[in-house]
C-alpha positions as a printed Julia matrix, in Angstrom:
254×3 Matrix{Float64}:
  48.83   35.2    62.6
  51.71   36.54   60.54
  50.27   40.04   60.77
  49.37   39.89   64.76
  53.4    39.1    65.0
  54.6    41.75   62.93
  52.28   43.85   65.26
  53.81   42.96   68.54
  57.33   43.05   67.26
  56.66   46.67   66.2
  54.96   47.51   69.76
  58.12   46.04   71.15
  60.71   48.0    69.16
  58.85   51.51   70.07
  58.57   50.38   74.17
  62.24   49.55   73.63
  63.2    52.92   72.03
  60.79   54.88   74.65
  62.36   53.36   77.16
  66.11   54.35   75.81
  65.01   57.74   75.47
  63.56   57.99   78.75
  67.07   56.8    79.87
  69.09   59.42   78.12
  67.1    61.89   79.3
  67.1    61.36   82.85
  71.06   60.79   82.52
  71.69   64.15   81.22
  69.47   65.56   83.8
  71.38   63.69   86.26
  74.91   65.02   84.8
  73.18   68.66   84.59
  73.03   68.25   88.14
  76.13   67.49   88.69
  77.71   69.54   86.52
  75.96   73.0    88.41
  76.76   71.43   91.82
  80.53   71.08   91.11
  80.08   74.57   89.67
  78.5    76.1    92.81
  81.19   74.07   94.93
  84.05   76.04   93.34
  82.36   79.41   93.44
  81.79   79.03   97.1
  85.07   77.71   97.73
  86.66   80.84   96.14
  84.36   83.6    97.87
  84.13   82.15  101.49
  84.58   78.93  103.1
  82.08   76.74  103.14
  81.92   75.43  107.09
  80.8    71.7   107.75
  76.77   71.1   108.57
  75.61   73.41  111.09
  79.18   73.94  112.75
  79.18   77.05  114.65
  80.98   79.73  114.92
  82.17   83.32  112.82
  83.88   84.51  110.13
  87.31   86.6   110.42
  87.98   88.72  107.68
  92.28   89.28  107.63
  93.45   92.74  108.48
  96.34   94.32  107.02
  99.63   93.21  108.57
  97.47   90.21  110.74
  98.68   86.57  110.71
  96.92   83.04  110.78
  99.0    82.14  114.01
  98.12   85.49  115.77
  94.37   85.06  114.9
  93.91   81.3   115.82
  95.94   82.41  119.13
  93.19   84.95  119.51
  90.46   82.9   119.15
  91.95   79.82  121.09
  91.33   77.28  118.31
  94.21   74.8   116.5
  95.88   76.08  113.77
  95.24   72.81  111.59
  91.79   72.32  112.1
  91.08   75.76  111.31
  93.8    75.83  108.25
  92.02   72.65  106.84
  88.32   73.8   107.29
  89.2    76.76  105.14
  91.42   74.42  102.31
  94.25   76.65  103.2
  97.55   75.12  102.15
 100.04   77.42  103.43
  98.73   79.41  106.61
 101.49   81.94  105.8
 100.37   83.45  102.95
  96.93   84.74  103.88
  95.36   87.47  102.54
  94.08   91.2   103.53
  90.32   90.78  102.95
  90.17   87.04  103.49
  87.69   85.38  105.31
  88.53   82.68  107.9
  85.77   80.6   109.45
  86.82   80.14  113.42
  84.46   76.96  114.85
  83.13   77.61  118.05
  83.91   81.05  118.0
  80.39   83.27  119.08
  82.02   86.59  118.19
  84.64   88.74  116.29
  87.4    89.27  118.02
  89.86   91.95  117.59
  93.59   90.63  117.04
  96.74   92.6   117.76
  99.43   93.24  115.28
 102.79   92.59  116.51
 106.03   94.33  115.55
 108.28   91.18  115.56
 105.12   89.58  113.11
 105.57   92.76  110.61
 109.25   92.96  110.7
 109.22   89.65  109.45
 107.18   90.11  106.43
 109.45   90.16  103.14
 106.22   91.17  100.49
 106.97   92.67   97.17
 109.78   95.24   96.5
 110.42   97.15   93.43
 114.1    97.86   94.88
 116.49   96.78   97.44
 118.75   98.66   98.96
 122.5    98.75   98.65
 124.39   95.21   99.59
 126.29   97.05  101.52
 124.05   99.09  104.32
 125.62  102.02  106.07
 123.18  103.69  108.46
 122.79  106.94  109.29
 121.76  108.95  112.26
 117.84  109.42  111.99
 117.62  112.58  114.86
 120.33  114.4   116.62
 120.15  114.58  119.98
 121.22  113.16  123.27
 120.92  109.28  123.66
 118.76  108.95  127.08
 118.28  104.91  126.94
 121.3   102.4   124.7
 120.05   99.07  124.09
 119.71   96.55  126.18
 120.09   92.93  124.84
 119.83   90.91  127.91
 116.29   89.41  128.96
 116.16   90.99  132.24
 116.39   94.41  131.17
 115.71   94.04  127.26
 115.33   97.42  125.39
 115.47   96.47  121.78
 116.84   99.73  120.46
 117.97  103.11  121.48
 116.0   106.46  122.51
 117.12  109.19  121.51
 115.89  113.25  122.68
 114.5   115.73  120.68
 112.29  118.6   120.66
 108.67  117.7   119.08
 108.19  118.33  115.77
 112.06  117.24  115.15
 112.17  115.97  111.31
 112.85  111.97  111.25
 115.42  111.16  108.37
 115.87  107.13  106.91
 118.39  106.14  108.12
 118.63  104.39  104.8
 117.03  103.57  101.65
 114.31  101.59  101.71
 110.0   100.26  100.97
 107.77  101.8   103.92
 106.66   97.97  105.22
 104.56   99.85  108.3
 103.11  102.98  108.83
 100.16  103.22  111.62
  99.71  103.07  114.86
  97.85   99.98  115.91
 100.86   98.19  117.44
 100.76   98.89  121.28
 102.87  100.77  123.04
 105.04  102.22  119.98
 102.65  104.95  119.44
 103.1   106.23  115.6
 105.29  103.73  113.83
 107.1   103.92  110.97
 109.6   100.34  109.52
 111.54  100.31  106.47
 112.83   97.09  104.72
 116.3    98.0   103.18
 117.17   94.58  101.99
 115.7    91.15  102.45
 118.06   91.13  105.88
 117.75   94.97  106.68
 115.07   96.83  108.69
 114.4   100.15  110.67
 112.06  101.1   112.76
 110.97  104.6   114.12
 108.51  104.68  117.17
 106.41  107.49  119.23
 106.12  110.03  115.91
 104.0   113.12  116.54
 103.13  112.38  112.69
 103.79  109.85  109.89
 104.92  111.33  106.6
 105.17  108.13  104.49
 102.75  105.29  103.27
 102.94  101.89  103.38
 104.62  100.67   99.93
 106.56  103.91   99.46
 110.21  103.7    98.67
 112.15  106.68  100.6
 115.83  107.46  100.22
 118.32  107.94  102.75
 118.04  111.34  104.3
 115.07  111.5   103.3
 112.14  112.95  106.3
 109.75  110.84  106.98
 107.91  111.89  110.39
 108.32  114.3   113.16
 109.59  113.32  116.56
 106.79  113.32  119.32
 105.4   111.41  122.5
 102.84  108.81  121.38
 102.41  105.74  122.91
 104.14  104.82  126.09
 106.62  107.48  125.83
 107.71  109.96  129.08
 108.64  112.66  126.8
 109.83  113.5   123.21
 112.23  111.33  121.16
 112.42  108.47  119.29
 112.78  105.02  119.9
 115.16  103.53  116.91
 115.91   99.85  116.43
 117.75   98.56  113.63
 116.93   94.46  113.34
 118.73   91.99  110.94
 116.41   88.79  109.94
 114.17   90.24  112.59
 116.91   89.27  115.48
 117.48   93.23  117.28
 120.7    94.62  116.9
 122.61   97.35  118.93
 121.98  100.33  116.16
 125.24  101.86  117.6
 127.03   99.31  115.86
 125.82  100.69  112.22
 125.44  104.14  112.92
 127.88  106.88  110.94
């Protein structure tokens, strides 16, 4: 009887352990699991958003110079609901490349880029300007439109003639912020950040000289005067804006 009991203790201790082993081993299976789930979650999270279960719609990808508020205008959708399906924390600081999942959206949509919107942009500069801005004439030639401040008959800078082909001068020193042509109306576009106040722009260029992120000096030519966009002849349209609110230019000009 002694020996029968010794037995079944014995069987008893090895079910015991089996069954302890069987446990680790399913809970590190279990935490395996997890552990490549929470893994795939972050690399998901970092390429593209992840949109809820069968939610429909399309993916934006950000275009140089674009904003969140101009693309969820585009697209008609809230700015909050689309900020917090994407996990993005501060809608102003989205990036060229990035894609943005729009719900309910069935196709990509082109969205404008808006001189006030690039004006505004601060960005990186490896130099300011002087405190102290003095502007310079950018063309000579004969003023044919002054600014115009009031809402009724707002012209936000001044025109001013030229032959084509004229060579445009900066009008100070300054980072090239802009330097396309994808903003209606202004036809080849050139603005220049001078200081974190401080910018210039040059519209209806026959040609751009100057890149985006290039620092010019004053004097320096950076386009030729021509009749793109919604021009009636040659010149060039010149504002000069501080903290993106237009100023009269012949207020600062030497």
């Amino acid at each position: 009887m002694a020996l029968e009991g010794e037995g079944g203790g014995a069987n008893k201790r090895v079910t015991f352990l089996n069954r302890m082993l069987k446990n680790i081993l399913w809970l590190s299976f279990l935490s395996l699991i997890l552990l490549m789930g929470g893994c795939t979650r972050d690399r998901v999270s970092l390429e593209k958003p992840s949109p809820p279960h069968r939610m429909k719609g399309v993916y934006h990808v950000v275009e140089r110079h674009q904003t969140f508020y101009r693309i969820c205008k585009t697209y008609g959708v809230d700015l909050k609901r689309v900020a917090s399906l994407n996990g993005i924390p501060d809608p102003s600081k989205i990036e060229t490349g990035q894609r943005i999942f729009i719900p309910g959206a069935k196709k990509v949509l082109k969205v404008e880029i808006y001189i006030d919107d690039v004006a505004a942009e601060q960005g990186e500069r490896a130099k300011i300007a002087y405190k102290k801005l003095d502007f310079i004439w950018p063309v000579e030639g004969k003023i044919t439109r002054v600014f115009e401040g009031l809402e009724n008959k707002r012209h936000q800078g001044i025109d001013i003639s030229a032959p084509l082909g004229t060579p445009i001068k900066a009008s100070n020193a300054g980072t090239i912020i802009y330097s396309n042509n994808t903003i209606k109306g202004y036809g080849n576009l050139i603005i220049i950040r001078h200081s974190e106040e401080y910018v210039t722009i040059y519209a209806h260029n026959q040609v751009n000289l100057v890149e985006e992120r290039a620092w010019v000096e004053k004097g320096q030519t950076i386009g030729k005067v021509g009749q793109t966009g919604r021009a009636s002849g040659p010149h060039l349209h010149f504002e000069i804006r501080r903290n993106n609110k237009v100023m009269d230019p012949m207020l600062f000009l030497k």
